[in-house]
N, C-alpha and C positions, 0 to 999 in steps of 0.2 A: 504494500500500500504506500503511496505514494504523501510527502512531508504535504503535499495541498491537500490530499484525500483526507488527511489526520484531521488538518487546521479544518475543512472544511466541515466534517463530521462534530468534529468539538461546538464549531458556532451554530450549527443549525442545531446539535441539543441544549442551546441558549435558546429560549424564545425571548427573542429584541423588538418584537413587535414589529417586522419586518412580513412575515405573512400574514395572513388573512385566514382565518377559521371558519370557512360557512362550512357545515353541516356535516363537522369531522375531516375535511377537505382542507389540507395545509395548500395554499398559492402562496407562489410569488409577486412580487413588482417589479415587473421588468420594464422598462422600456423597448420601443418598439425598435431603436436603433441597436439595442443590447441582442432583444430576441431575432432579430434580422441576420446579424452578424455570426449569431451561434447556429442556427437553421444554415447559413450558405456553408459554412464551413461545414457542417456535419452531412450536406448532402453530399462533398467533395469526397467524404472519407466513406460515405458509401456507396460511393461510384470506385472507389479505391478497395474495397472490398469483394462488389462483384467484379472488379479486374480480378483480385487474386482468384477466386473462383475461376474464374475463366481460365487462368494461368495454371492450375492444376487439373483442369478437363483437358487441356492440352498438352499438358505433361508437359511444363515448361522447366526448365532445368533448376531444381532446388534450390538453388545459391538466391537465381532469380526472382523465386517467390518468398524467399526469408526478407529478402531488401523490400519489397513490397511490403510485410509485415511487419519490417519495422518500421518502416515508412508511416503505416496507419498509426501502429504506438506510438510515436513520436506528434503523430497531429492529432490525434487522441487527449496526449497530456497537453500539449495547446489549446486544446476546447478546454478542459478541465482548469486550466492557469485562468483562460478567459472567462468562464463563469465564475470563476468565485470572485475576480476582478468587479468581472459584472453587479456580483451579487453583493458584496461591498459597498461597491459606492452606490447602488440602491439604496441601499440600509440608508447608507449615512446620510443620503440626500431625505429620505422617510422621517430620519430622526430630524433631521434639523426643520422639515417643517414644524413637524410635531410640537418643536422650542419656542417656535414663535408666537 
């Protein structure tokens, strides 16, 4: 598990009044430039997916498709750096109206 997975587990079991509770249903507040940004990217990495797919239907040479998978993990933990990014300065931006 990864040192954002940690950090990020630890703050979401803080409730900071950052989501919203209807009806047992934890949300978030994302903006739409946040949730835009993490949708393009994660469609990339699964189109980078059924590549590898495809790369082992064709029996494409090992080596070839480990680089692909790390390829994914690698933009994988980039989604994950950028969401908690994301989810962060939601917060803070949440909190600070809240002060006003």
């Amino acid at each position: 598990m990864s040192e954002v997975t940690v950090h990020l587990e630890q703050h979401m079991d803080q409730d900071m009044g950052c989501c919203s509770h209807e009806e047992g249903e934890r949300k978030g507040h994302y903006s739409d430039r946040s949730n835009s940004s993490l949708a393009d990217r994660l469609n990339r990495i699964e189109g980078q997916i059924r590549g590898i797919k495809s790369m082992i239907e064709k029996d494409i040479y090992y080596n070839d498709v480990l680089n692909q998978i790390a390829s994914v993990q690698a933009s994988l933990n980039s989604v994950e750096k950028l969401f908690l990014n994301c989810s962060l300065m939601e917060e803070n931006l949440l909190a600070g109206d809240k002060s006003e």
